[in-house]
C-alpha positions as CSV (number, residue, x, y, z in Angstrom):
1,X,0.0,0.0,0.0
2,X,1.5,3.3,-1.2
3,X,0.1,6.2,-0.2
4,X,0.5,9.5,-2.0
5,X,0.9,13.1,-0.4
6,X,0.0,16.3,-2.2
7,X,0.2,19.4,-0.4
8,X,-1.8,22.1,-2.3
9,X,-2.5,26.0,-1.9
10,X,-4.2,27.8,-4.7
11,X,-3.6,24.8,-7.3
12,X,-7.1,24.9,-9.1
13,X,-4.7,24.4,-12.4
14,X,-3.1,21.5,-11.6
15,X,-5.6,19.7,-8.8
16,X,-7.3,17.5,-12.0
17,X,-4.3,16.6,-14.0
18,X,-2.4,15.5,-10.9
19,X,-4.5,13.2,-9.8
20,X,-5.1,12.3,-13.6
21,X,-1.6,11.6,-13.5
22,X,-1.0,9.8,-10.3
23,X,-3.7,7.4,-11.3
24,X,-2.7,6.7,-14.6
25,X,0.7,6.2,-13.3
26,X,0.2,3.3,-11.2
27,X,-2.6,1.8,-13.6
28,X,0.7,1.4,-16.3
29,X,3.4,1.7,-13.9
30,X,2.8,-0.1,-10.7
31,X,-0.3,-2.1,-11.2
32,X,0.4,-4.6,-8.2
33,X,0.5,-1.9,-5.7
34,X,-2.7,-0.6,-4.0
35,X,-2.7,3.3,-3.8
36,X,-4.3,6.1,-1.9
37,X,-4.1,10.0,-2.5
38,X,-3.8,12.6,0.3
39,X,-4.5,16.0,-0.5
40,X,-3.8,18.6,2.6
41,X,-5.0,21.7,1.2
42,X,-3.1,24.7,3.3
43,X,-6.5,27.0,2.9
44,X,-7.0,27.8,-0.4
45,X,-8.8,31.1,-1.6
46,X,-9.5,29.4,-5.1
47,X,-11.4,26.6,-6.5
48,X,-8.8,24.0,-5.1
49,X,-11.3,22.9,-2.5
50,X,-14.5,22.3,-4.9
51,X,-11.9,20.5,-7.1
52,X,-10.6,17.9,-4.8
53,X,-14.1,17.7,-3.2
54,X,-15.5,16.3,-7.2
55,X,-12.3,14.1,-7.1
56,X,-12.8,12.9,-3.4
57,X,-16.6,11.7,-4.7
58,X,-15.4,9.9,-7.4
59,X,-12.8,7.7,-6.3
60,X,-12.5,6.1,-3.0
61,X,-8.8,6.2,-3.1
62,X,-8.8,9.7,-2.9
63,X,-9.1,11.4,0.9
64,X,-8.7,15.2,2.1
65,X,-7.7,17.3,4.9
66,X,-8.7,21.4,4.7
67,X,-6.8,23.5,7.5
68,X,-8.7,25.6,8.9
69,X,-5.7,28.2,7.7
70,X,-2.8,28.5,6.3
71,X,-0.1,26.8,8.3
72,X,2.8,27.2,6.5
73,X,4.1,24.9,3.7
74,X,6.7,22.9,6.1
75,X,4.3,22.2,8.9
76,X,1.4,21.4,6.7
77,X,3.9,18.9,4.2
78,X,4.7,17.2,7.8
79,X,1.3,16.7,8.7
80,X,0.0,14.9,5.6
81,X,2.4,12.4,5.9
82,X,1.7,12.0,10.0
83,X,-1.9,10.8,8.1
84,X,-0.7,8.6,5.5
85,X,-2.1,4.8,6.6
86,X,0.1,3.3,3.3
87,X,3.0,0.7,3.9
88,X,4.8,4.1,2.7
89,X,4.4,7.5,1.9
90,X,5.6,9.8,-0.9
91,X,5.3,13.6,-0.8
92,X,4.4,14.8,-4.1
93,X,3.8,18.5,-5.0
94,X,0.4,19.2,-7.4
95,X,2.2,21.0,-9.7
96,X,4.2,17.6,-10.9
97,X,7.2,19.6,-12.0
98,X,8.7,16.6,-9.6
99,X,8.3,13.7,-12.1
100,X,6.6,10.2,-11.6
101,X,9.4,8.2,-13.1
102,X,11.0,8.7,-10.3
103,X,8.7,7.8,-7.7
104,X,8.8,4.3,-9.6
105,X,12.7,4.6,-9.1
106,X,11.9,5.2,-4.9
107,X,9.4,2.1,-5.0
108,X,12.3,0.0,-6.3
109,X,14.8,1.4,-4.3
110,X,11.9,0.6,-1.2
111,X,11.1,-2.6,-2.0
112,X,15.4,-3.6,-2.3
113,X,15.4,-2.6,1.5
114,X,15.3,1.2,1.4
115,X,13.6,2.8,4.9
116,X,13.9,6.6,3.4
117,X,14.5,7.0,-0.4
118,X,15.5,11.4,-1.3
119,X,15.1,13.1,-4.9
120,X,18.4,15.3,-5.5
121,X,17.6,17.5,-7.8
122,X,20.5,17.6,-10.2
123,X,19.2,21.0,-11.9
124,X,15.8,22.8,-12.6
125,X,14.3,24.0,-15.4
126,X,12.7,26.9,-12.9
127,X,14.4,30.2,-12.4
128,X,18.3,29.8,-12.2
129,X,19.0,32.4,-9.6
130,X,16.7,30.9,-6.9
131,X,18.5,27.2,-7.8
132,X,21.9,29.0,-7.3
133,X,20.9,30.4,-4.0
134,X,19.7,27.1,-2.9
135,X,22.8,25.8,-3.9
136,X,24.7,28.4,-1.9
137,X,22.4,28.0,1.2
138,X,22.9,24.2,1.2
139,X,27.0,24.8,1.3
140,X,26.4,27.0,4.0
141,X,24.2,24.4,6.0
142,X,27.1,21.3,5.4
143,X,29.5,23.8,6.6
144,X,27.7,24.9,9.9
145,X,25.8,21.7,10.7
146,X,26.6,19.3,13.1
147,X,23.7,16.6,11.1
148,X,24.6,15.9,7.5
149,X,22.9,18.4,5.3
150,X,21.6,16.9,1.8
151,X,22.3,19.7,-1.1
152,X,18.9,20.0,-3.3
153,X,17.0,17.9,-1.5
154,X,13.7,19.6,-1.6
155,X,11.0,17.2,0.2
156,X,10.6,15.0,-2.6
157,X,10.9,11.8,-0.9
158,X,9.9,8.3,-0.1
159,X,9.3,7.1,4.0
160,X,9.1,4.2,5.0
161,X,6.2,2.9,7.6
162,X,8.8,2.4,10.3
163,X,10.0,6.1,9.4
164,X,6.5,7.6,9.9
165,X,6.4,5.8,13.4
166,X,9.3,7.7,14.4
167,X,8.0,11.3,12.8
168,X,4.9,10.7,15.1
169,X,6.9,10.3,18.5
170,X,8.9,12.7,17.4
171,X,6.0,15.4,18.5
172,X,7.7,18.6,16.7
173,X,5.7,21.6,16.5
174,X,8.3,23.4,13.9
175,X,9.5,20.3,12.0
176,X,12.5,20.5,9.7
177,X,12.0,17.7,7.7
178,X,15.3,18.0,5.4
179,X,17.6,17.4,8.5
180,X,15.2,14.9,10.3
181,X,15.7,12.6,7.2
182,X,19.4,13.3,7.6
183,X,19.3,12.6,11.7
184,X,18.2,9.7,12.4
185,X,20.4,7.3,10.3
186,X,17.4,4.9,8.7
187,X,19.1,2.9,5.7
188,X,18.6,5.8,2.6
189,X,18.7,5.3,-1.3
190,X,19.3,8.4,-3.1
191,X,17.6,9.2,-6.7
192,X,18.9,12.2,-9.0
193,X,16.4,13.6,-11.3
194,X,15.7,16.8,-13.1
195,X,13.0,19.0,-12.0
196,X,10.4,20.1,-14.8
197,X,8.9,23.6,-15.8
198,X,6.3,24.4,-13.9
199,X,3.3,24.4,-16.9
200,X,0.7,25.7,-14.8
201,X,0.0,28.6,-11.9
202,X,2.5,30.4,-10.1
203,X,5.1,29.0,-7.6
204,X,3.9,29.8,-4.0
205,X,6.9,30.5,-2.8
206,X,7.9,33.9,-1.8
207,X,10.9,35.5,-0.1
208,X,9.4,35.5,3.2
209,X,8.7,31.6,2.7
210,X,11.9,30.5,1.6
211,X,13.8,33.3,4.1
212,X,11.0,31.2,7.3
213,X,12.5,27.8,5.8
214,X,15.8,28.7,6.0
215,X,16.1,30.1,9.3
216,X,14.0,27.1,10.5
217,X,16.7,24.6,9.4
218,X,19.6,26.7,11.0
219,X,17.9,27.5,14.2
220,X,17.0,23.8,14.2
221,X,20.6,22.2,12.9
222,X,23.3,24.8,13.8
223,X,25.1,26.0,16.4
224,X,28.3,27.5,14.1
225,X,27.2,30.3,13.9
226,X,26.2,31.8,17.3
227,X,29.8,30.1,18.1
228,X,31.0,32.7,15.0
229,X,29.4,35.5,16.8
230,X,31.7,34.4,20.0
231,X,34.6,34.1,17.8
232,X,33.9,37.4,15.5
233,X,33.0,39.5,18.6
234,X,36.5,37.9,20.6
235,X,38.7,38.7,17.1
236,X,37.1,42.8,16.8
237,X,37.3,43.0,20.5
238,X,41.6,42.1,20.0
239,X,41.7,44.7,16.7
240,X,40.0,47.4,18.8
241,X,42.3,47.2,21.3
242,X,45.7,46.8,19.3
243,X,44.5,49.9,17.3
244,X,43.6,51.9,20.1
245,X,47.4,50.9,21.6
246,X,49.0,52.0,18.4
247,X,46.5,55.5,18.0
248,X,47.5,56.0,21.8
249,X,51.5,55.4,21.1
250,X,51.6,57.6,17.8
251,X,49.6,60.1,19.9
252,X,52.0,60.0,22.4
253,X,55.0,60.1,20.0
254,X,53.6,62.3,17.3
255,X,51.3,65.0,19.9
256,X,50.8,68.2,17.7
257,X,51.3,66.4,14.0
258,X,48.7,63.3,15.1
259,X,45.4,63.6,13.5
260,X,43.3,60.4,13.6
261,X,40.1,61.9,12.3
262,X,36.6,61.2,12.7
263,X,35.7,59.4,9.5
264,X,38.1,56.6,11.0
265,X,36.3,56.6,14.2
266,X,32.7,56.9,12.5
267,X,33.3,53.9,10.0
268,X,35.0,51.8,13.1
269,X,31.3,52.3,15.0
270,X,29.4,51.5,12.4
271,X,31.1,48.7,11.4
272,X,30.9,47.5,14.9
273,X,27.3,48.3,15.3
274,X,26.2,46.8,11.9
275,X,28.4,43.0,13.5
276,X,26.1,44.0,16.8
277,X,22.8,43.9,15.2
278,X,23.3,41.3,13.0
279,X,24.1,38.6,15.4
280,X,21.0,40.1,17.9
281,X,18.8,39.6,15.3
282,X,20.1,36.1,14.8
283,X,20.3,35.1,18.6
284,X,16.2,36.6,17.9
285,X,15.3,34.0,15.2
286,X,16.6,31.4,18.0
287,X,14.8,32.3,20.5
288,X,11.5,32.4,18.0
289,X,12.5,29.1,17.7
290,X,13.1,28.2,21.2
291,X,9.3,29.9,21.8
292,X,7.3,27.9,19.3
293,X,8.7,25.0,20.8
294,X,8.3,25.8,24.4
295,X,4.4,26.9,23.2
296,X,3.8,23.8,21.6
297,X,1.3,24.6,19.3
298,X,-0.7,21.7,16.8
299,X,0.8,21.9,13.3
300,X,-2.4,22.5,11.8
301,X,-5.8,22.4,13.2
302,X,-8.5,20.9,10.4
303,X,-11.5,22.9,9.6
304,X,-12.3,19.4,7.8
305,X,-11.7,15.8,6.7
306,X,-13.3,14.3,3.6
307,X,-12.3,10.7,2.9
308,X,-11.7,7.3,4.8
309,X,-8.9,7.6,7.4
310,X,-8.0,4.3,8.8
311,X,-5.3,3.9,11.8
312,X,-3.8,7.8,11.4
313,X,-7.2,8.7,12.4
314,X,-7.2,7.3,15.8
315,X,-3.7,8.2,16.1
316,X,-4.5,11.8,16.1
């Protein structure tokens, strides 16, 4: 039993031919498997909703979950597969710019042994400056991570039954799903693949979304770079002092001809001040972290469930 995750917000373009797709798919592809679809819809303010309702009535296969709002993409991609009852779950994105051929590629690499199978995205056919600041931000995260960091892994992914157990107990209320894969050491296939135009609708994801991701994973999977601000602070702390040494010993020395100016002493503050705020307003995204933690808030609360749930359903 596979089950099938699709996240959607605002996907009224895409809702039909996905499913279209995903059921052709294993009709050709995988015929000896039995399937189910899960669409968590993150409050849509189109015709998603009416759309996966029509589906939902048509095929029993086919269950949904409407949040009561929006969520956020990471917490309501988490909580779709918390409801999957399959043998395994794949996350799938409506917009299928992920392709199917390699979700048969995870079900082979699954049924060889594979707990967690991972789509590295080897390029994209989307916008190249985002892809090279993903690129760059991955770097960054192997650098400063203490868990192994997967570069263009973007949640396309395969999990195993056993897997899903441990995402339950794991009771996170911010999940970071990239470096939970990468934590906890299950036996992992990986399966490179090239990500497809988007044909239909707009991308969803904003600067404010990807900057929310970003910070989540390095509040959540770093402690580099607070230990930077230690070191950074310590290093200016030694230059300030050896150059007030040498201004006080040339002043000394030198006592009418001296000048040191104030443009010297005006860029030296700033400087300083600019290190200062920076490295506040990273110990802030910490502690943002720290408090939705120590809140403990549901990951999504459903304004409604249309479908057959099965064991996930008294789990929750």
């Amino acid at each position: 039993m596979i089950s099938i995750v699709i996240p959607t917000y605002n996907e009224e373009q895409n809702i039909e031919r996905c499913y279209e797709n995903v059921a052709f798919f294993f009709k050709t592809e995988l015929p000896e498997h039995k399937w189910d679809i899960i669409f968590i819809d993150n409050c849509s303010n189109d015709n998603t909703r009416f759309l996966i309702r029509q589906i939902v009535k048509k095929d029993e296969r086919v269950k949904a979950i409407f949040n009561a709002r929006n969520f956020g993409q990471a917490r309501s991609h988490y909580y779709g597969l918390l409801q999957a009852d399959g043998d395994c779950a794949v996350l799938l994105h409506a917009d299928l710019q992920n392709p199917l051929s390699t979700v048969y590629e995870f079900v082979q690499c699954w049924k060889n042994g594979a707990k967690v199978v991972i789509g590295i995205k080897d390029s994209s056919k989307e916008n190249k400056i985002i892809f090279f600041l993903r690129s760059c931000y991955y770097k960054f995260m192997s650098e400063v991570s203490e868990v192994e960091q997967i570069e263009h892994f973007s949640d396309f992914e395969l999990l195993d039954r056993d897997f899903l157990e441990i995402l339950k107990d794991l009771d996170d209320p911010t999940p970071y799903l990239r470096g939970i894969v990468s934590e906890f050491g299950f036996k992992m296939e990986k399966v490179h693949y090239i990500q497809e135009k988007r044909e239909n609708g707009k991308s969803k994801a904003n600067f404010l979304t990807l900057y929310d991701f970003a910070m989540n994973g390095i509040t959540s999977y770093t402690k580099g770079v607070l230990r930077l601000a230690t070191v950074l602070g310590g290093l200016l702390s030694l230059i300030s002092f050896v150059m007030g040494i040498i201004t006080l010993v040339r002043k000394i020395m030198f006592w009418d001809d001296f000048q040191p100016g104030i443009a010297a002493v005006g860029v030296g503050a700033f400087f300083l001040l600019a290190i200062i705020l920076f490295f506040e307003g990273l110990m802030g995204e910490y502690i943002l972290s720290i408090n939705s933690r120590l809140l403990h808030r549901p990951l999504v609360i459903e304004e409604e469930r249309i479908g057959v749930f099965y064991e996930s359903e008294n789990d929750e």
